[in-house]
DOVO-622987 format. One record per atom (N, C-alpha, C, CB): residue number from 1; atom name; z, x, y. Coordinates in steps of 0.001 Angstrom, whole numbers. Atoms other than C-alpha are relative to their C-alpha. Glycine has a CB too. Example, Ala and Ser with C-alpha at 12.3 -4.5 7.8 and 13.67 -1.06 7.14 Angstrom:
BEGIN
+-----+------+---------+---------+---------+
!   n ! atom !      zz !      xx !      yy !
+-----+------+---------+---------+---------+
!   1 !    N !       0 !     890 !   -1190 !
!   1 !   CA !    7800 !   12300 !   -4500 !
!   1 !    C !       0 !     900 !    1200 !
!   1 !   CB !    1246 !    -992 !      27 !
!   2 !    N !     -60 !    -820 !   -1190 !
!   2 !   CA !    7140 !   13670 !   -1060 !
!   2 !    C !     730 !    -770 !    1090 !
!   2 !   CB !   -1415 !     414 !     462 !
+-----+------+---------+---------+---------+
END
This chain:
BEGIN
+-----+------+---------+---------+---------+
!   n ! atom !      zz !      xx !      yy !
+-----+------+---------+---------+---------+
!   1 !    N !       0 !     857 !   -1168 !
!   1 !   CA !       0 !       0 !       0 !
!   1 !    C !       0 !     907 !    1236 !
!   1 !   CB !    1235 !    -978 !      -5 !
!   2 !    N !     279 !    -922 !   -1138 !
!   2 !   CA !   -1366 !    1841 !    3081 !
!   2 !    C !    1010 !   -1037 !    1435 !
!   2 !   CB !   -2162 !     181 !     245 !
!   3 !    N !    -827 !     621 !   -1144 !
!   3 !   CA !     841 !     898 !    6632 !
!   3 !    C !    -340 !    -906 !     614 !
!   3 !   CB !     272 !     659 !     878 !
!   4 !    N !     485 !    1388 !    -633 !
!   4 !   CA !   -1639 !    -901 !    7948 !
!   4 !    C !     530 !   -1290 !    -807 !
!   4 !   CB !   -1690 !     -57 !       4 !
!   5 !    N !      24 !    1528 !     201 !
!   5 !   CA !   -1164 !   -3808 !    5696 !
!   5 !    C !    1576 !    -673 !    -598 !
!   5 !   CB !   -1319 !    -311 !   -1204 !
!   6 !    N !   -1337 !     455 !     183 !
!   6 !   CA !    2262 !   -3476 !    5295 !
!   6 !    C !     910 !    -587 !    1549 !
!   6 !   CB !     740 !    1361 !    -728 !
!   7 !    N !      74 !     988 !   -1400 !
!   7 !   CA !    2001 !   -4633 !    9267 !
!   7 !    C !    -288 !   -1001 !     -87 !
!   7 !   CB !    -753 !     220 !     965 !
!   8 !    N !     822 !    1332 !     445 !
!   8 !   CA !    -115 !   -7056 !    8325 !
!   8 !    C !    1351 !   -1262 !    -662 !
!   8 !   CB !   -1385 !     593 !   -1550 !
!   9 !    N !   -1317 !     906 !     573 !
!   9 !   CA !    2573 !   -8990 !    6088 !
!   9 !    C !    1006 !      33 !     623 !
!   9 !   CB !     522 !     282 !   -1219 !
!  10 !    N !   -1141 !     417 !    -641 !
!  10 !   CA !    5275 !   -8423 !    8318 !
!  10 !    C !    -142 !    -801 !    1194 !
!  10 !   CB !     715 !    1043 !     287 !
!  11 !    N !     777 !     942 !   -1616 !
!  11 !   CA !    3129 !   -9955 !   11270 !
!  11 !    C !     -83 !   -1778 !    -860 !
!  11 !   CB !   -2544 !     894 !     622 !
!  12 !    N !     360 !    1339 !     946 !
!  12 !   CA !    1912 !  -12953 !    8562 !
!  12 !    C !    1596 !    -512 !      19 !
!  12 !   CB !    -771 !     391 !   -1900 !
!  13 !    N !   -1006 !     706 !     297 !
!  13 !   CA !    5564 !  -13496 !    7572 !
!  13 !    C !     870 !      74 !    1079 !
!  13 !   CB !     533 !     342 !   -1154 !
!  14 !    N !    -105 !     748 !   -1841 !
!  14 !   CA !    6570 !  -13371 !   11219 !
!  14 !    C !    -292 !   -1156 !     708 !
!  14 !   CB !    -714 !     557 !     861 !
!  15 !    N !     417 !    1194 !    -364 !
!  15 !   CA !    4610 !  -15865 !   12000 !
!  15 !    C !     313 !   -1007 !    -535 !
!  15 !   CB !    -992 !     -71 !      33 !
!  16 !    N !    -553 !    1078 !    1090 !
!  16 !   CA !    5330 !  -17770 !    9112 !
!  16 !    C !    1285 !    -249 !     131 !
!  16 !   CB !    -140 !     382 !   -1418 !
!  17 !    N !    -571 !     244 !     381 !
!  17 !   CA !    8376 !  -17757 !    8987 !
!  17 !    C !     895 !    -885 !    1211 !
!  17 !   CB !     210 !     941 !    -705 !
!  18 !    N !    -184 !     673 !    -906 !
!  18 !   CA !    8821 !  -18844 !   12443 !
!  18 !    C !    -557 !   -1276 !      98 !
!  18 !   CB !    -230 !     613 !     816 !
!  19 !    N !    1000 !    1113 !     481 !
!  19 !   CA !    6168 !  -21229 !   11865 !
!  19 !    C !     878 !   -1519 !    -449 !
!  19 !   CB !    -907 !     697 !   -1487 !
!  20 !    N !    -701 !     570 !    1542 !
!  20 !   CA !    8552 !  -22735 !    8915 !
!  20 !    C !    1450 !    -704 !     955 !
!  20 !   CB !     564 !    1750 !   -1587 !
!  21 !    N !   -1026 !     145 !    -659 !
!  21 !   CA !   11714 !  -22596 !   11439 !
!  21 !    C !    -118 !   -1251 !    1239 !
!  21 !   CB !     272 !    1381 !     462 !
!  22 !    N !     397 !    1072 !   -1002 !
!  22 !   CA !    9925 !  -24804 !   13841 !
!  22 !    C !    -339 !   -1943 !   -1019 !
!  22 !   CB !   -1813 !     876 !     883 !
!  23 !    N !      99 !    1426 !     937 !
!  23 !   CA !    8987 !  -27706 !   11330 !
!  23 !    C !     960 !    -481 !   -1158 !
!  23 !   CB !   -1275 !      41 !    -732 !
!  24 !    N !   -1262 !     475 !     562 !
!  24 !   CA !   12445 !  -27547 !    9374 !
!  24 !    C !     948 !     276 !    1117 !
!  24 !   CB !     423 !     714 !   -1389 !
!  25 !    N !    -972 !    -493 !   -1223 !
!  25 !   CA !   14559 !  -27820 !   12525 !
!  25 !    C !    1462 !     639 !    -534 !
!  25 !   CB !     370 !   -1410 !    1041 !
!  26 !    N !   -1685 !    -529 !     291 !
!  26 !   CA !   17938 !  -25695 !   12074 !
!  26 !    C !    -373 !    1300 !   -1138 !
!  26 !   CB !    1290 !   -1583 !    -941 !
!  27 !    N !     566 !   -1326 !    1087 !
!  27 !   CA !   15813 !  -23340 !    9892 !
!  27 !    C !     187 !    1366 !     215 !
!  27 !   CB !   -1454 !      63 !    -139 !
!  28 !    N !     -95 !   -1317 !    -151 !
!  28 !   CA !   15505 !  -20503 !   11572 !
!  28 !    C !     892 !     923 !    -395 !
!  28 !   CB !     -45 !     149 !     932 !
!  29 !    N !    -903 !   -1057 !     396 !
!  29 !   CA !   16882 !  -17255 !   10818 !
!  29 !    C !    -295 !    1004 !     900 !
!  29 !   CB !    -114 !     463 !   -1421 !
!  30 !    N !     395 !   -1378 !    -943 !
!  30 !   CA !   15987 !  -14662 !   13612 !
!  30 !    C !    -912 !      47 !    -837 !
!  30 !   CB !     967 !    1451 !     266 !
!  31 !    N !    1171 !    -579 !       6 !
!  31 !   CA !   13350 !  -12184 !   13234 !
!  31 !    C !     178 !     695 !   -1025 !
!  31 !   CB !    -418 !     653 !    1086 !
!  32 !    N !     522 !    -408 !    1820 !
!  32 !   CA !   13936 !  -10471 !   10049 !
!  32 !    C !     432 !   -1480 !    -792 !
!  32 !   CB !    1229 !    1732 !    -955 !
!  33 !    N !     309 !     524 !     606 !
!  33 !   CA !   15022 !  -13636 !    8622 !
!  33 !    C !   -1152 !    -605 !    -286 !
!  33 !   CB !     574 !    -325 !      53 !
!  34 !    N !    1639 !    1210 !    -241 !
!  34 !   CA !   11818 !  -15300 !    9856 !
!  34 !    C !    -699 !     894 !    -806 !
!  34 !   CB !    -995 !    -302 !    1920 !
!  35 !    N !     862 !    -984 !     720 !
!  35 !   CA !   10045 !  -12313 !    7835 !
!  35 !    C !     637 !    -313 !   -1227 !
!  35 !   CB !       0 !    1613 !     462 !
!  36 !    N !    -555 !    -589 !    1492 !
!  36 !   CA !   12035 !  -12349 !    4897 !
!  36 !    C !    -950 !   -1840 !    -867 !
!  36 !   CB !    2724 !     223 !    -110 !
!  37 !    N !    -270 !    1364 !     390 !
!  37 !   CA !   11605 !  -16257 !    4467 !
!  37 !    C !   -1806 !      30 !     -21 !
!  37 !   CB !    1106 !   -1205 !    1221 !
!  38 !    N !    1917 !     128 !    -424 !
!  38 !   CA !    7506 !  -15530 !    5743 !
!  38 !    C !    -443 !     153 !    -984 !
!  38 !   CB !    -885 !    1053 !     975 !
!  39 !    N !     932 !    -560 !     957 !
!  39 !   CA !    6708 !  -13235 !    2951 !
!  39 !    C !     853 !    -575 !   -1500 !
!  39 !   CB !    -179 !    1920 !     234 !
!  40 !    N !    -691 !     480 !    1439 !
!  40 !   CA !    9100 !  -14692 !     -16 !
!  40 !    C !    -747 !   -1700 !     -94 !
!  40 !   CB !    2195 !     -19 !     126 !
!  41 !    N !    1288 !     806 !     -71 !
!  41 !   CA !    7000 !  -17918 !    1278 !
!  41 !    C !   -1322 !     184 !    -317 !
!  41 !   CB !    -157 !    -265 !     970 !
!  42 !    N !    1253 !    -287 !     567 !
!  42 !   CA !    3919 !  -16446 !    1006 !
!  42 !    C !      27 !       8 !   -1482 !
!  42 !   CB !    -479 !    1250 !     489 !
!  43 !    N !    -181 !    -234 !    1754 !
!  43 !   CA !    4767 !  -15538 !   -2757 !
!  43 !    C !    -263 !   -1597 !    -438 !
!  43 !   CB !    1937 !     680 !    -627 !
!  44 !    N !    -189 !    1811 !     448 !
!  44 !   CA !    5733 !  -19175 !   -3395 !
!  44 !    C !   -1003 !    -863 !     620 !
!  44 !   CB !    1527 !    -756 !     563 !
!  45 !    N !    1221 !     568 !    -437 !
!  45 !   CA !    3085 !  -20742 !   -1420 !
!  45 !    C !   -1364 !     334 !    -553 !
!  45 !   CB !     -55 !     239 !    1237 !
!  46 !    N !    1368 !    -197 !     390 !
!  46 !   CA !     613 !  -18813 !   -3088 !
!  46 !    C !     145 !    -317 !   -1738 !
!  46 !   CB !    -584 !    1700 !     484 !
!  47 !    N !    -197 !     359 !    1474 !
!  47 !   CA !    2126 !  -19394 !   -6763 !
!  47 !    C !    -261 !   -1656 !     137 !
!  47 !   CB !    1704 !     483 !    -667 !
!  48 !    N !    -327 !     852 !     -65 !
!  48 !   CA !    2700 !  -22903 !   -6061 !
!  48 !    C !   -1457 !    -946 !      25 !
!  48 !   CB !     951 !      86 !     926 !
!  49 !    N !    1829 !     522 !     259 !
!  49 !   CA !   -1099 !  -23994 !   -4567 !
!  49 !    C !   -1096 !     481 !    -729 !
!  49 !   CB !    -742 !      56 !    1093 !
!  50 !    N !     874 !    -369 !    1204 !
!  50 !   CA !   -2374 !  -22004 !   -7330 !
!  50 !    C !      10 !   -1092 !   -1250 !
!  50 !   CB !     532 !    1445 !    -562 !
!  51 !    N !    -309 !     158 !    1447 !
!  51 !   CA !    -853 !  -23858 !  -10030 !
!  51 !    C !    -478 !   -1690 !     629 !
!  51 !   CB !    1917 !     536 !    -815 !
!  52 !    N !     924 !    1732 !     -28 !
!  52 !   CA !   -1943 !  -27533 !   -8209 !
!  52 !    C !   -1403 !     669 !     268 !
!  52 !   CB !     516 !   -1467 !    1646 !
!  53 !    N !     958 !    -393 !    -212 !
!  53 !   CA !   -5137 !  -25745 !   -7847 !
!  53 !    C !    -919 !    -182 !    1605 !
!  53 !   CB !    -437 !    -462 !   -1060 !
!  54 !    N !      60 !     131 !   -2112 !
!  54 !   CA !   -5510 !  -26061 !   -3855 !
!  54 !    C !    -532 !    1407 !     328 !
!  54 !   CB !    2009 !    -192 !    1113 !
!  55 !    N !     317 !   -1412 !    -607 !
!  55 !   CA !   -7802 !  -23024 !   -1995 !
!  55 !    C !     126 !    -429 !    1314 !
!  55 !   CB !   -1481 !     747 !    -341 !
!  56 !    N !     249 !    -134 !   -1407 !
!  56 !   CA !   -7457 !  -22450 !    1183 !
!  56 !    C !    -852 !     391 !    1045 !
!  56 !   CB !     559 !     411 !     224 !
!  57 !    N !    1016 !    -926 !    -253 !
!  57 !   CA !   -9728 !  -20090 !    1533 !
!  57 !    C !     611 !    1517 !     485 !
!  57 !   CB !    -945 !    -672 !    1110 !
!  58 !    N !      54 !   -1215 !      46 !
!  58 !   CA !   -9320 !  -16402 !    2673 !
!  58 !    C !     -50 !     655 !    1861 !
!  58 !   CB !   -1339 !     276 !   -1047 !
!  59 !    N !    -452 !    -667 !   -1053 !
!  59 !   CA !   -8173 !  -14231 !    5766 !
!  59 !    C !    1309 !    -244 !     689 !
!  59 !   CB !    -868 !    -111 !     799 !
!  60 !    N !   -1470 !       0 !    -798 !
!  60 !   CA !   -5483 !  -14139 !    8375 !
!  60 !    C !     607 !   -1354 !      44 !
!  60 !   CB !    -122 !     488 !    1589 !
!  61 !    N !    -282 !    1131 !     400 !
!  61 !   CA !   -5434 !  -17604 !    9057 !
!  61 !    C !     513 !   -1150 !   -1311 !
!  61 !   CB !    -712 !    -115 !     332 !
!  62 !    N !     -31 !     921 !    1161 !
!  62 !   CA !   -5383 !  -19131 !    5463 !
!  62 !    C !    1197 !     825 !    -832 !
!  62 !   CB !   -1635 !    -174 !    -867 !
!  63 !    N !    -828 !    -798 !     714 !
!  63 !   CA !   -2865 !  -16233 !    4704 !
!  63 !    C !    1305 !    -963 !    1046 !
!  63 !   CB !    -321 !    2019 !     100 !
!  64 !    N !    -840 !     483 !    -734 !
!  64 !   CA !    -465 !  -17659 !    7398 !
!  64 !    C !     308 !   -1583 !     -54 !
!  64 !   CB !    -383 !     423 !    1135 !
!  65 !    N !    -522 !    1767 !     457 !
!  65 !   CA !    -847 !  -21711 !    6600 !
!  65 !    C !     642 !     495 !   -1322 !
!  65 !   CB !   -1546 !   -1503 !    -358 !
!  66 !    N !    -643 !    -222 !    1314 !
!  66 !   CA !    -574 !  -20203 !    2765 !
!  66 !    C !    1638 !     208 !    -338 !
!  66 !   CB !    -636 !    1141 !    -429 !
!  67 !    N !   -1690 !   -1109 !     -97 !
!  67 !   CA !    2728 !  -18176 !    3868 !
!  67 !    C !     908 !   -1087 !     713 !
!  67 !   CB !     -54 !    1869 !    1326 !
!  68 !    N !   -1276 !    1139 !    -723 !
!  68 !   CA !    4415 !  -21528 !    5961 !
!  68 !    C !     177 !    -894 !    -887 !
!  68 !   CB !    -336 !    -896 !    1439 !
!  69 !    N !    -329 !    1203 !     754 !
!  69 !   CA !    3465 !  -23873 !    3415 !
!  69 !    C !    1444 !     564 !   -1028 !
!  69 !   CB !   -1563 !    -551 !    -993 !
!  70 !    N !    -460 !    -864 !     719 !
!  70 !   CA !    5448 !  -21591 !    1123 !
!  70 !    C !    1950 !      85 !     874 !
!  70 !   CB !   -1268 !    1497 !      78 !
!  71 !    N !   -1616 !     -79 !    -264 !
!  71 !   CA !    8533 !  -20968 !    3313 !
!  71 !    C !     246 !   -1100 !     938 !
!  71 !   CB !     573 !    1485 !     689 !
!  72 !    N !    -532 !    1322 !     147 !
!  72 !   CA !    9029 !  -24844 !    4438 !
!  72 !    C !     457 !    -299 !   -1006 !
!  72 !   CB !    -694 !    -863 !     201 !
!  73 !    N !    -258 !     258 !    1570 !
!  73 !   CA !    9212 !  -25237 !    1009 !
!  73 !    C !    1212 !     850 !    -379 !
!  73 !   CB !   -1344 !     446 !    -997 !
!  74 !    N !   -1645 !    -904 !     -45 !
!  74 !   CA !   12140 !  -22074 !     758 !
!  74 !    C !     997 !    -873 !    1425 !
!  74 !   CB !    -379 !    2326 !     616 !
!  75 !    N !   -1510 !     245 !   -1087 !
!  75 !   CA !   13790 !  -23477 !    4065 !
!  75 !    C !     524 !   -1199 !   -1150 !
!  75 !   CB !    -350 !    -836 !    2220 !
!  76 !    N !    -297 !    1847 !     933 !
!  76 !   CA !   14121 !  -27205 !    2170 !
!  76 !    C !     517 !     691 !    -691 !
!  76 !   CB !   -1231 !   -1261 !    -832 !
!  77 !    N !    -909 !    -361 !    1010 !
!  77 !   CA !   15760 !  -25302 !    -373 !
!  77 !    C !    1369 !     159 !     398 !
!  77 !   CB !    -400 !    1137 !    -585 !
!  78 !    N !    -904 !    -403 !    -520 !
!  78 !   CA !   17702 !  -23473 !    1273 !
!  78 !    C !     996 !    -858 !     825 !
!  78 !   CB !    -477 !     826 !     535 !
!  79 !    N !    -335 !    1220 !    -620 !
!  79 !   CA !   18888 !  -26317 !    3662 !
!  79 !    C !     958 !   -1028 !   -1356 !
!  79 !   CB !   -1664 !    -748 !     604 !
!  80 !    N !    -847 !     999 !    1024 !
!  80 !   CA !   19571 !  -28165 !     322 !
!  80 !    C !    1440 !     694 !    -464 !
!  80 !   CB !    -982 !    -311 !   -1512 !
!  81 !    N !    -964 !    -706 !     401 !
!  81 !   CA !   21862 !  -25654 !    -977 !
!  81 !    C !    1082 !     461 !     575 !
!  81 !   CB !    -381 !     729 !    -354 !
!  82 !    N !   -1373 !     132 !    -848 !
!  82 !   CA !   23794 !  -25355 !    1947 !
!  82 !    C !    1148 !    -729 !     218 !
!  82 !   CB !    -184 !     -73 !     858 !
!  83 !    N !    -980 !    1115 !     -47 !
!  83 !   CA !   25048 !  -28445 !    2325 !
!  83 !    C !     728 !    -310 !   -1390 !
!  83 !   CB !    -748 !   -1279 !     482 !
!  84 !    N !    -926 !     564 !     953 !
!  84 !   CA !   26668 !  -28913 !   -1107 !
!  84 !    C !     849 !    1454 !    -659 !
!  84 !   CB !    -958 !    -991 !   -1249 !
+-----+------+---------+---------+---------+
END
């Protein structure tokens, strides 16, 4: 993994994860959480619309819906697990 694209994913799950913090209100986590939650989203967002068979298609953009759908889906968890 060359640096560049290990920018790349921390920018994607930046975005994402802020992304994620804005449409589960109370989500957020700062700025490394918003990364941590971006790219552990991405994982799960990309396992997840694989297995219902959903493309998105390919580049920055489709990496960044891929990576929010993914950590909405971790906040809701997370959110769930808090409260009990």
């Amino acid at each position: 993994m060359t640096i560049e694209s290990l920018i790349v994913w921390l920018i994607i799950g930046a975005i994402a994860g802020w992304l994620a913090g804005q449409i589960v209100r109370g989500g957020g986590l700062g700025l490394v959480g918003n990364i941590a939650v971006g790219i552990i989203g991405a994982v799960v967002g990309g396992w997840l619309l694989r297995q219902l068979g959903v493309a998105i298609g390919g580049g920055f953009i489709a990496a960044i819906i891929n990576a929010t759908i993914g950590a909405v889906i971790l906040l809701v968890i997370i959110g769930l697990v808090r409260r009990t």
